[in-house]
Phi, psi and omega in degrees: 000123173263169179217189184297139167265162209273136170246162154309119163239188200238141198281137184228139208259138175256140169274121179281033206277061141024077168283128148258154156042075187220161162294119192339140181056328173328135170242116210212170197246164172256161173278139156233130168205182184335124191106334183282151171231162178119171169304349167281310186278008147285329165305323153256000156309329181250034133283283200308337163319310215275330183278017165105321176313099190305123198196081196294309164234111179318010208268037199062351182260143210261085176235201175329280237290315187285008170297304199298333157317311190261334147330291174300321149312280170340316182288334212278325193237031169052028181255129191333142178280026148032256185115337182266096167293107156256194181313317210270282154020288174295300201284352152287343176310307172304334209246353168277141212250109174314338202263348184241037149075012190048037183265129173291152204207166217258000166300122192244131169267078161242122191287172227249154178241014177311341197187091182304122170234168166280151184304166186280111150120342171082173189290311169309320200267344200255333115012263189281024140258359153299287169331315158356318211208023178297162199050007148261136236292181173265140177209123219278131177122349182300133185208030089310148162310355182288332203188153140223175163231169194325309224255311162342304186306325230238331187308306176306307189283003180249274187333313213294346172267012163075041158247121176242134193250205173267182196262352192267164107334319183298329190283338189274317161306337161286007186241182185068193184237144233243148250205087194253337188237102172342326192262042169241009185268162165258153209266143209118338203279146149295123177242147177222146203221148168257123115033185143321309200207183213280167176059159174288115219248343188213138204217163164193164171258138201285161168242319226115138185041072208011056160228165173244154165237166186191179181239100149291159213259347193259329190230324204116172154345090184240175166239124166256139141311118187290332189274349196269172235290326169267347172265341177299301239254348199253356181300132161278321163131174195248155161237172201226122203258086161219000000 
């Protein structure tokens, strides 16, 4: 199996955002609005802060200013006017750039195919450094061993092999060559399932004899059956990165 060669990417700023009271397994963002409180909404408040966005006080609390905040974002970036951090909301959150007036912009980490190489340490070594880190827990924007979140995880465990894939599931599913019969994955192959929402919403890496690993939004890093009563009916489909 060959992969991507590691590029210069461009830094995309992520809402580092601590999911709650999501769906089993779901790798999904929380909604928020006025009246929440906790850490998720401090984390975006000092996103929208950092994107330029009047944010007097960081203080976790979801009140008139951060609505007026997230409106105002919202307006910047043609997404219906709310007032409500909801999905479409959060993946633009990722993708905005302070330097562009916090308007999301179209810098992609997507490595380059000019030229495949395989990760450093081969598919075995990159296996067991997935496993690694089986039990740590989940937190959606995660992309350390402190937390991940699906795509974080695999986005982290890839680098560590001299690969960078991209930060997204959607995104990450553009790449490679498609995977058409289960009993043709390898173990390495991306695998992917919907979700939160229609496409691919959710990612892991295959191991072998159908299982898989990913970050669960309920445990943490685990190994699943692909076949068992919630991932059979939600697959999506494989990519093959070569």
């Amino acid at each position: 199996m060959s992969f991507f060669r590691h590029n210069k990417i461009f830094p995309i700023l992520i809402a580092t955002v601590l999911f709650a009271g999501i769906t089993q397994n779901a790798c999904a963002s929380p909604t928020l609005r006025q009246g929440a409180s906790g850490h998720e909404v401090f984390l975006l408040q000092k996103t929208l802060a950092q994107l330029g966005y009047s944010i007097s006080a960081i203080d976790g609390v979801f009140g008139p200013q951060t609505e007026k905040a997230v409106s105002d974002f919202q307006r910047d970036n043609k997404i219906k006017i709310t007032g409500v951090v909801n999905n479409s909301t959060w993946r633009a959150l990722q993708t905005a750039d302070k330097k562009n007036g916090g308007k999301a912009t179209d810098k992609k980490i997507i490595p380059t195919a000019a030229k495949a190489v395989t990760p450093k340490g081969g598919v075995t070594n990159l296996i067991k450094t997935a496993k690694k880190y089986i039990g740590t827990p989940y937190s959606f924007g995660g992309t350390t061993p402190k937390a991940f979140d699906c795509s974080g995880y695999l986005w982290y465990v890839f680098r560590e092999h001299g690969v960078n894939l991209p930060r997204s599931a959607d995104e990450q599913y553009k790449l490679g060559v498609p995977v058409k019969n289960k009993k043709d994955l390898l173990p390495g192959d991306l695998v992917f399932f919907s979700t939160y929402e229609q496409g691919a919403s959710h990612v892991g890496i295959y191991l072998g004899k159908n299982e898989f690993i990913h970050a669960s939004s309920s445990k943490g890093i685990r190994i699943d059956d692909m076949d068992n009563s919630y991932w059979q009916p939600r697959f999506y489909g494989a990519k093959r990165l070569a």
